[in-house]
N, C-alpha and C positions, 0 to 999 in steps of 0.2 A: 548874564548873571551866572555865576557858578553854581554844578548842582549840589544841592542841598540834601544828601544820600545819610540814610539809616547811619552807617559807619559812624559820620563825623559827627552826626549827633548824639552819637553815645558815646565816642570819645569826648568830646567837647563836658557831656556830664559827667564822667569819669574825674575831669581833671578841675571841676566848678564845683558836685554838689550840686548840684542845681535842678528841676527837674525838668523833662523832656520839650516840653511847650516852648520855656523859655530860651531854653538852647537851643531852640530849634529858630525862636524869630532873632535869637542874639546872630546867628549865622546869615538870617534872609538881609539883615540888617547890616554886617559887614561884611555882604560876597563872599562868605565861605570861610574866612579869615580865622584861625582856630585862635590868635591871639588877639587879633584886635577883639573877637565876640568874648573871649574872657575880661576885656578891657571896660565892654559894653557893659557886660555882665555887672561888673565891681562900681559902674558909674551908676546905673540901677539900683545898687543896693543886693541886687541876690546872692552874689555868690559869697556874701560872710555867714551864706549857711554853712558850706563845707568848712572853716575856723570853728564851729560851735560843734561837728560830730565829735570827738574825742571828749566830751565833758559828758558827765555821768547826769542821766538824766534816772533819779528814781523817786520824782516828787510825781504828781499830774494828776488822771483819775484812772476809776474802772466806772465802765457803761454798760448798760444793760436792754437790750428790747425783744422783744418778742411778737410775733403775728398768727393769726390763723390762718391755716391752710388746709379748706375740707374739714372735714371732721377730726383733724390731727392740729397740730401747732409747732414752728419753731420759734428756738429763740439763741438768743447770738449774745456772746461779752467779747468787750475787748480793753485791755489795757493803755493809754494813750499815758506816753508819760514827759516828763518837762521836766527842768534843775529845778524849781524852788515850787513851794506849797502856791507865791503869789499870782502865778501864772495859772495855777490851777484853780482859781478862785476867779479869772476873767471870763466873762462871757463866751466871748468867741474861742475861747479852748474849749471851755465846756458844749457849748453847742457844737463845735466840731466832734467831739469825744460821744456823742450824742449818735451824729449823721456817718459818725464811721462802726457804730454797735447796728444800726437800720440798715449799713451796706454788708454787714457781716450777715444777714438771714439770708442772704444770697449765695454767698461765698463760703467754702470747706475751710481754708487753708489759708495762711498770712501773708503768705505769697499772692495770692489771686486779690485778698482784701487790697495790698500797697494798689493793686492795677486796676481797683474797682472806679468806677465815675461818681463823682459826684453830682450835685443837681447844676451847679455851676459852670458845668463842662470838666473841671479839674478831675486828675485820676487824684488816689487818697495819697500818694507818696507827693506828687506834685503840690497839691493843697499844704504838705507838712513841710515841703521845702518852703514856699509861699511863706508859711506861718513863721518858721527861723528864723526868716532875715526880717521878719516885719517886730517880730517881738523880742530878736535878739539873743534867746535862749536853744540849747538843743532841745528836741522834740524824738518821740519817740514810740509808734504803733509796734509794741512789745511782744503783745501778743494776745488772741484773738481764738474762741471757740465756740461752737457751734452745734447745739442739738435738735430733733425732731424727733415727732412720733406720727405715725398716719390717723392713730385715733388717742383722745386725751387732751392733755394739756401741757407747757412745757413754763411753770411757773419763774418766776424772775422775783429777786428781792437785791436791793441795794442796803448796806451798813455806812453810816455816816455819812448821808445822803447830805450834797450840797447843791444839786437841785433836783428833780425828777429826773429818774434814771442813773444819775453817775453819784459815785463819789469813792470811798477808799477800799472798800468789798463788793463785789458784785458776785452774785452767784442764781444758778441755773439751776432747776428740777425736772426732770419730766419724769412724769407720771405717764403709762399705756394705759389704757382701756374706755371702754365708755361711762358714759353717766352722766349727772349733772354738770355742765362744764364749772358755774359758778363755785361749786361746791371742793371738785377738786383743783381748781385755783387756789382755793382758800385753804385745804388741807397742802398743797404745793410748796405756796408761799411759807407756811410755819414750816414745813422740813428746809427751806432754803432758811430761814431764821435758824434753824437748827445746826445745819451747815455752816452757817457765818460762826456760829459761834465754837463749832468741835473743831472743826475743820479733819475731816475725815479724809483717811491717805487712799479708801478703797471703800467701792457701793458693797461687793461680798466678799466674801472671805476666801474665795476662789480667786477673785482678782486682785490680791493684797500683794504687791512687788515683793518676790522671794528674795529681794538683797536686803529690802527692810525687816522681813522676819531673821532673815540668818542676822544684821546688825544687832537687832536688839537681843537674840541669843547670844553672840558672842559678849555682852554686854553684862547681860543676868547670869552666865556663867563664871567671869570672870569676879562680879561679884558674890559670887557664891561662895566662890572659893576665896575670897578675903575674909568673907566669916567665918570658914572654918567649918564649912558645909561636911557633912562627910561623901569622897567621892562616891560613895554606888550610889548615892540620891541625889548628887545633882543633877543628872538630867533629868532625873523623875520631877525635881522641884523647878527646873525650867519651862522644863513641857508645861505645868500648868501656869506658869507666871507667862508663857509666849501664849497658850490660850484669853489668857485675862488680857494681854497687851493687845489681842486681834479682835475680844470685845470693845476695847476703848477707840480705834482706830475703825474700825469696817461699819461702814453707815447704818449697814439694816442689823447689827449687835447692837449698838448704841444705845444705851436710855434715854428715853424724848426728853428733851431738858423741858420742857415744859410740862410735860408730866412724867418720872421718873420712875413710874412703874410702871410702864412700856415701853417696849425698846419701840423702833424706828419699825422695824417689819411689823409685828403685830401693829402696831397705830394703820399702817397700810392694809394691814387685814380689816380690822376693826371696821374703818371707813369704806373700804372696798364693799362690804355688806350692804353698810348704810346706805347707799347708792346703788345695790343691787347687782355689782360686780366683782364677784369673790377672786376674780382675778386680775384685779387690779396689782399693778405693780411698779417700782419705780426701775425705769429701764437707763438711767444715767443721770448723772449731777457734774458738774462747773463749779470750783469756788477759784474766784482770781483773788490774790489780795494786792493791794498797791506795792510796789516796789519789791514782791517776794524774789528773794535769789539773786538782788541787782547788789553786789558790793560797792557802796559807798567809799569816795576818796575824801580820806582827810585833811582838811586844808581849810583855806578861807571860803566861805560860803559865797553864794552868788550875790547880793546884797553887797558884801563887803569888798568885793571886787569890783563890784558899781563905783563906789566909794572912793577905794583907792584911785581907779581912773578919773575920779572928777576931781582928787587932789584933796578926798580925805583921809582921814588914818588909821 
């Protein structure tokens, strides 16, 4: 029997789509043969996952978990995404989308998640090839993050929850410091409610991306001067309108939408006391939202391309 070497295995996926496992017994299976095991492959059914990558996957979910570790806690999102809402509404995507948020508290990086293992032996990239050609649609672990604290809590809240843990928002809190863990779960979870709902571009106003301050200046200046501003005060009238744009934007400026006469940092003062730790602080946030950044192609939808193929119109 011919040997069956690293190389021709990842050629072999290079040219299928397909993941590692199966190109690897498609080769045990035809002595090496790179075309008959792609022959293998397509008798199988697997390799019409590589036909599905090119199609715009920006329906599926966002997942959410978190664990304790020590007196600290992490917690993990990841975006898992598929063409149409209906796929996103089956079981078995959603529990996938599930047990790939549970393998992200392990994993930094979306790279290390695709090559994590599942409980089933499958690595996550392998299990998503698996899923392609079983359901037909492209599939797509998008993109995946990851926080911790050594001591605290690292709250999780799901928007448009379609079951426990996943649905169209997921977002991350972590809180540093000691105290009641219950207590700052619960103050956690409402800034991650708060989160879903601003969606804030920066935790302080220190870390607000200087291309999005200079955009929105170049922006309030230009309108400035369509009113008729006079020039020596517009940048005096920008400077405070880029001030009020860096309160709407930067988490701990923000007013608690649930209570509007406290921003986000005092709420975390406030409560910090109440618990006995005036130094509680929120040391990062996550908000994923479904499909953010994926441009959509226009055309017939996946449904009506079913359709057509069975010979409707």
């Amino acid at each position: 029997m011919a040997e069956i070497t690293a190389a021709l295995v990842m050629e072999l996926r290079a040219k299928s789509g397909v993941g590692m496992m199966d190109c690897k017994k498609a080769l045990q299976e035809t002595d090496g043969d790179i075309n008959a095991a792609i022959d293998w492959l397509r008798a199988k059914g697997l390799s019409k996952a590589a036909k599905k990558a090119d199609r715009v996957a920006a329906e599926g979910l966002v997942a959410v978990a978190s664990k304790e570790v020590g007196a600290g806690e992490v917690g993990a999102a990841v975006e898992f995404n598929a063409e149409t809402d209906f796929v996103a509404r089956n079981e078995l995507f959603q529990n996938a989308a599930n047990a790939f948020a549970a393998r992200g508290l392990e994993h930094d990086t979306l790279e290390a998640l695709h090559g994590a293992t599942l409980e089933n032996g499958n690595t996550i990239q392998d299990e998503i090839t698996n899923m392609i050609a079983t359901i037909g649609e492209n599939m797509q672990l998008r993109r995946a993050a990851r926080l911790s604290v050594d001591e605290g809590v690292v709250a999780t809240y799901v928007h448009n929850a379609v079951s426990p843990g996943v649905g169209r928002i997921g977002v991350l809190v972590a809180l540093h410091g000691a105290g009641d863990k219950t207590k700052l779960r619960e103050l956690g979870r409402k800034i991650a409610m708060h989160v879903a709902a601003t969606a804030p571009l920066s935790l302080n106003t220190d870390d607000l991306d200087p291309a999005a301050v200079e955009k929105e200046r170049a922006v309030l200046t230009e309108k400035a001067k369509e009113e008729g501003r006079p020039e020596n005060m517009i940048d005096k009238i920008v400077s405070g309108q880029i001030a009020k744009f860096q309160k709407d934007v930067v988490l701990t400026k923000q007013p608690f939408v649930m209570n509007p006469d406290l921003t986000i940092e005092q709420l975390v003062a406030e409560e910090g006391k109440a618990v006995g730790n005036p130094n509680l602080h929120i040391a990062g946030f996550v908000r994923l939202a479904l499909g953010e950044g994926v441009e959509k192609v226009e055309g017939p939808d996946f449904a009506s391309e079913v359709a057509s193929m069975m010979g409707g119109q």
